[in-house]
C-alpha positions in Angstrom: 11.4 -13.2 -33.8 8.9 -14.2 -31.5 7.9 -17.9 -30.3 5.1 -19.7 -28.7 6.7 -19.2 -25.4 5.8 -15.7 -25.3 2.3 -14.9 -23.3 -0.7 -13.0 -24.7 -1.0 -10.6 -21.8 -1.9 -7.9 -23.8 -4.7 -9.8 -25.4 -6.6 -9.5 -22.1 -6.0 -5.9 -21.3 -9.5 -5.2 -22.5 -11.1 -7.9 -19.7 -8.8 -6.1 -17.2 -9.4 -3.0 -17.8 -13.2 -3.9 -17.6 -12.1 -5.3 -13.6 -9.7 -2.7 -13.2 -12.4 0.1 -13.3 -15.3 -2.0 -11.7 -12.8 -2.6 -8.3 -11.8 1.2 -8.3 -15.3 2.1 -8.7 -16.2 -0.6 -6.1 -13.5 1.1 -3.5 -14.4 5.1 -4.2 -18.3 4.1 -3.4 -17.3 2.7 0.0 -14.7 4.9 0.7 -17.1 8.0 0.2 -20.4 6.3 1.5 -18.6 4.3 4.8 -15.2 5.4 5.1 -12.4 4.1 6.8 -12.0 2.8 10.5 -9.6 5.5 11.2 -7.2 4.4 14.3 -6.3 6.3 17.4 -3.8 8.2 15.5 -5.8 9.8 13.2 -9.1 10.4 16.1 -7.9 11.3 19.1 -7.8 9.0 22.8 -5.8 7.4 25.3 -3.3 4.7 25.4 -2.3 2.6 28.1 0.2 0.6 28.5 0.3 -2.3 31.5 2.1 -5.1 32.3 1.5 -8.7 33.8 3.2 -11.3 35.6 2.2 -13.8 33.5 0.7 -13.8 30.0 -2.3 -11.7 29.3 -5.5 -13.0 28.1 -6.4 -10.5 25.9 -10.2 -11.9 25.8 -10.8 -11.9 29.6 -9.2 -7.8 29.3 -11.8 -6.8 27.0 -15.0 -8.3 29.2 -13.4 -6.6 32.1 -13.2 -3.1 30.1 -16.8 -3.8 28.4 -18.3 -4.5 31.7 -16.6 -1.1 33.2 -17.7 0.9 30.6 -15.2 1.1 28.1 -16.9 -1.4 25.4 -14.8 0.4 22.2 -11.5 -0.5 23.7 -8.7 -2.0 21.4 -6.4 -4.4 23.6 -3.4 -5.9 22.0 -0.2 -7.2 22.9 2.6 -4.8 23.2 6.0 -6.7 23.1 5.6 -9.7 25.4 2.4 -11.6 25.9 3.1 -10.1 29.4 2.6 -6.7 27.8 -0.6 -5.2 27.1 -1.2 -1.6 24.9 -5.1 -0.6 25.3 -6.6 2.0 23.3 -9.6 3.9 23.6 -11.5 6.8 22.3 -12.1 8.6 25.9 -10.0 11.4 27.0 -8.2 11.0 30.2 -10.5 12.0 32.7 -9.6 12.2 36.2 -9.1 8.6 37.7 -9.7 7.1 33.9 -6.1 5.4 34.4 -7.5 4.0 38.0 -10.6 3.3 36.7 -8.6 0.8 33.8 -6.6 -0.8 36.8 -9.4 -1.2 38.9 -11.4 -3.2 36.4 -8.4 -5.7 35.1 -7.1 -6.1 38.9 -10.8 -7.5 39.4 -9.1 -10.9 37.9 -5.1 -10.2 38.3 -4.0 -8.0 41.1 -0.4 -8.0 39.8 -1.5 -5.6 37.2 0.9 -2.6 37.2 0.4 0.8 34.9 3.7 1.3 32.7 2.4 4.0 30.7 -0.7 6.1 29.6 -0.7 8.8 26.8 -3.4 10.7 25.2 -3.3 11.7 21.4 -5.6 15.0 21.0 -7.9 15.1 17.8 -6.3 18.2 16.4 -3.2 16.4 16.2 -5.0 13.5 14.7 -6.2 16.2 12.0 -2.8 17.3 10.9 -1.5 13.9 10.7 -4.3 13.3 8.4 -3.3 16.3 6.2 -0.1 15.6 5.9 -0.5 11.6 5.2 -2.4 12.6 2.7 0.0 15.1 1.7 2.6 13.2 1.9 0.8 10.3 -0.9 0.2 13.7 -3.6 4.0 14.7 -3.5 4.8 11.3 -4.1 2.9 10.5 -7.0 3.8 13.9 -8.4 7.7 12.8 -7.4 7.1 9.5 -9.6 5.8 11.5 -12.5 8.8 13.6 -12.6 11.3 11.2 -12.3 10.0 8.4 -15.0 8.9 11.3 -17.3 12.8 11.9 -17.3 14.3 8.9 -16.8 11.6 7.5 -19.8 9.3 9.2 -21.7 5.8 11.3 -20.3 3.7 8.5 -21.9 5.5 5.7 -19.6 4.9 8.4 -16.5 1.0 8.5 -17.1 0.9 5.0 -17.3 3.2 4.5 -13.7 1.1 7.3 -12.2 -2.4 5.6 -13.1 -1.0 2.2 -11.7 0.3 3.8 -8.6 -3.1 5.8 -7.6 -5.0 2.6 -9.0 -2.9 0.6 -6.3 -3.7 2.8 -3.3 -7.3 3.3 -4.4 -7.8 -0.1 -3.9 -5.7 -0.9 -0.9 -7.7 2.2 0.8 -11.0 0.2 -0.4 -9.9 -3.0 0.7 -9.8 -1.7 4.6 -13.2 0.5 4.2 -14.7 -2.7 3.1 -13.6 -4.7 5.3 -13.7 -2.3 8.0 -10.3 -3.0 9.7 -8.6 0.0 11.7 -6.5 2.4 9.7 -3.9 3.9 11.7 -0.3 5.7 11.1 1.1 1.9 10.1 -1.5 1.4 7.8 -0.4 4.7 6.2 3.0 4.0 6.2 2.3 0.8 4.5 0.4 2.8 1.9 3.6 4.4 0.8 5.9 1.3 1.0 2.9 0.2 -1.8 3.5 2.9 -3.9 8.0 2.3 -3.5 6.9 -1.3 -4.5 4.8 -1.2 -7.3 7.2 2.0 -8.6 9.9 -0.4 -8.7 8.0 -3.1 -10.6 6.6 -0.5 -12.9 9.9 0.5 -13.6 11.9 -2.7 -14.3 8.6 -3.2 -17.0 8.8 -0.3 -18.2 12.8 -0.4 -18.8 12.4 -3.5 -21.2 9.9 -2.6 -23.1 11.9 0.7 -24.1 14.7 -1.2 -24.9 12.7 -3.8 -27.2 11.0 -1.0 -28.8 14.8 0.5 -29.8 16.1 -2.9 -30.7 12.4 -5.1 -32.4 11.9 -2.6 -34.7 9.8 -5.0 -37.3 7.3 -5.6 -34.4 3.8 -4.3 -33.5 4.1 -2.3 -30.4 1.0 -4.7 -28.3 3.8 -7.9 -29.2 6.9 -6.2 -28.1 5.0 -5.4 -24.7 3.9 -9.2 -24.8 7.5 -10.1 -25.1 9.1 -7.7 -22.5 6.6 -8.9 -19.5 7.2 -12.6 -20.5 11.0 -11.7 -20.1 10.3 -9.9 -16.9 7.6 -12.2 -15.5 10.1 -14.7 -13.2 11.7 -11.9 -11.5 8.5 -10.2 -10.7 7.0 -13.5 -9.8 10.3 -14.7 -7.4 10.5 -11.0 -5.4 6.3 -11.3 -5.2 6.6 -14.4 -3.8 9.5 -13.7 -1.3 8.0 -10.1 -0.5 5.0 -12.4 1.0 6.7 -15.0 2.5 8.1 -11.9 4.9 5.2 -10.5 5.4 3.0 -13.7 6.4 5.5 -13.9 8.8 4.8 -10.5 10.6 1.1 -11.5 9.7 1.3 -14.5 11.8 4.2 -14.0 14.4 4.3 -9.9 14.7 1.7 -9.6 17.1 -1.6 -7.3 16.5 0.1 -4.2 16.7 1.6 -4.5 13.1 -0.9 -6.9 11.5 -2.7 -4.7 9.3 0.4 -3.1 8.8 1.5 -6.6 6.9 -2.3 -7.0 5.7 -1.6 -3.9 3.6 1.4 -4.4 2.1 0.3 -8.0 1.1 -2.9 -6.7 -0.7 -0.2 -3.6 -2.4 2.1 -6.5 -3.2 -0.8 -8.2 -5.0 -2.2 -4.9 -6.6 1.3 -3.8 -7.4 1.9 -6.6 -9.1 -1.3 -6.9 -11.1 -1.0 -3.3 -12.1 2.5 -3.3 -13.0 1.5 -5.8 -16.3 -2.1 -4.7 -16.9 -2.0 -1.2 -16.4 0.9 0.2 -16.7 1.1 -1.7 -20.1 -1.8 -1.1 -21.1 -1.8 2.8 -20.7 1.0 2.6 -22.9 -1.2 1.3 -25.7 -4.1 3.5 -25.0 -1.7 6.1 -25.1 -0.1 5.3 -28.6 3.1 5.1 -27.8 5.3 4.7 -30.6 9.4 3.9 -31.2 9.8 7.6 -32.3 8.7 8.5 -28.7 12.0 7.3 -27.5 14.3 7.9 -30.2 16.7 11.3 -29.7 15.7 14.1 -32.1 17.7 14.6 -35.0 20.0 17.3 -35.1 19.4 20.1 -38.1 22.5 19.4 -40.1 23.2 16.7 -38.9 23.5 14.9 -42.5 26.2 17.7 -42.6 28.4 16.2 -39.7 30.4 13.9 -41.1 31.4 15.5 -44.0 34.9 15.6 -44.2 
């Protein structure tokens, strides 16, 4: 039944595992010892908007800010390279928005104020709460549906992949210390719709092996369903990033670690979709009984004439 075409993934799931655990242990240690860079949306500050007449040189902003005082600042471009969004931790003090203008007019007198905001931190706390709200009702969402759809054995296994995808994509940016903020959040949850989806297209082939190899050992009909689903994981992987470099290299700072999440949760999603998801369904026992129908009582009855 099956060939030498078919690859051995399961016969490193115990290697994988071994990494699996070491990374999430890696990420809960710097997640709980440094944290994350939490952004403007999450802390609390001001945001100002200005424009230029010709394009901004985002360096030569942030030496005029430093030098005033304001040495924290995040300057990006907002738009146009004639736009400029600046974010900083201060509240807006009396003549903070003059103060700004002041210091970039010292080198471009054209500057003009478009628009200033301030996010206060107890709105920063609730969108906190309910981010992380918002990730526990979808997991528990995910659960329920492929516990239905499948069997409760696949829905451990999709749940464990999903929180071992946004573990690590939370590690990832409290290692590297790069700003979390609402996009990075949202990012978090396109993650989890992405590696669901994988998760799911694995998990549907091996239930229908299981039902139809029924002379096989479980580990080689899992073997055999990811080697049949491996070129279309590989293929919408591979276009999934060629999007997102794009928005990584062309879609300005305002959304790049939006695209630097989602192409570390494509990675991760992909990863966990074949070596644990899979593999929780081996640790877990699961059999072809699980997803065979009861029988009825009687039913040897039924067809009696």
């Amino acid at each position: 039944m099956f060939n030498t075409n078919i690859i051995n993934f399961m016969g490193q799931r115990k290697i994988a595992s071994i990494v699996s655990v070491f990374l999430v242990l890696g990420s809960i240690v710097s997640f709980t010892t440094k944290g994350l860079v939490l952004g403007l949306d999450f802390t609390g500050g001001t945001q100002i908007e200005v424009g230029y007449q010709d394009k901004a040189n985002l360096t030569e902003i942030r030496n005029h800010l430093a030098a005033a005082g304001y040495e924290n600042s995040i300057v990006v471009h907002f738009g146009s390279e004639k736009d400029v969004l600046i974010r900083m931790q201060d509240k807006p003090a009396a003549g903070l928005s003059d103060n700004v203008l002041k210091a970039l007019r010292a080198s471009q007198p054209s500057v003009t104020l478009r628009r200033i905001d301030f996010v206060g931190p107890q709105v920063g706390e609730e969108l906190r709460e309910d981010g992380g709200l918002g990730m526990l009702v979808a997991l528990l969402v995910v659960m329920m549906y492929i516990a239905i759809r499948f069997q409760y054995k696949f829905s451990i296994g999709a749940v464990v992949a999903l929180m071992h995808d946004v573990i690590l994509t939370l590690g990832f940016f409290s290692i590297t210390e790069l700003e979390f903020d609402l996009t990075v959040l949202a990012a978090v949850l396109a993650v989890i719709g992405y590696s669901l989806n994988d998760t799911i297209v694995v998990s549907d082939r091996i239930r229908e092996n299981l039902r139809l190899l029924r002379v096989s050992a479980v580990e080689a009909v899992i073997n055999k369903s990811l080697t049949q689903t491996l070129g279309r994981t590989l293929v919408t992987s591979l276009t999934t990033l060629l999007v997102l470099s794009s928005l990584f290299f062309f879609g300005g700072e305002l959304i790049r670690n939006f695209a630097i999440a989602l192409m570390v949760g494509v990675f991760i999603g992909t990863y966990s979709s074949i070596y644990v998801a899979s593999n929780m369904l081996l640790i877990l026992h699961v059999k072809r009984e699980d997803l065979m129908p009861p029988e009825k009582e009687g039913a040897e009855f039924d067809d009696r004439p």
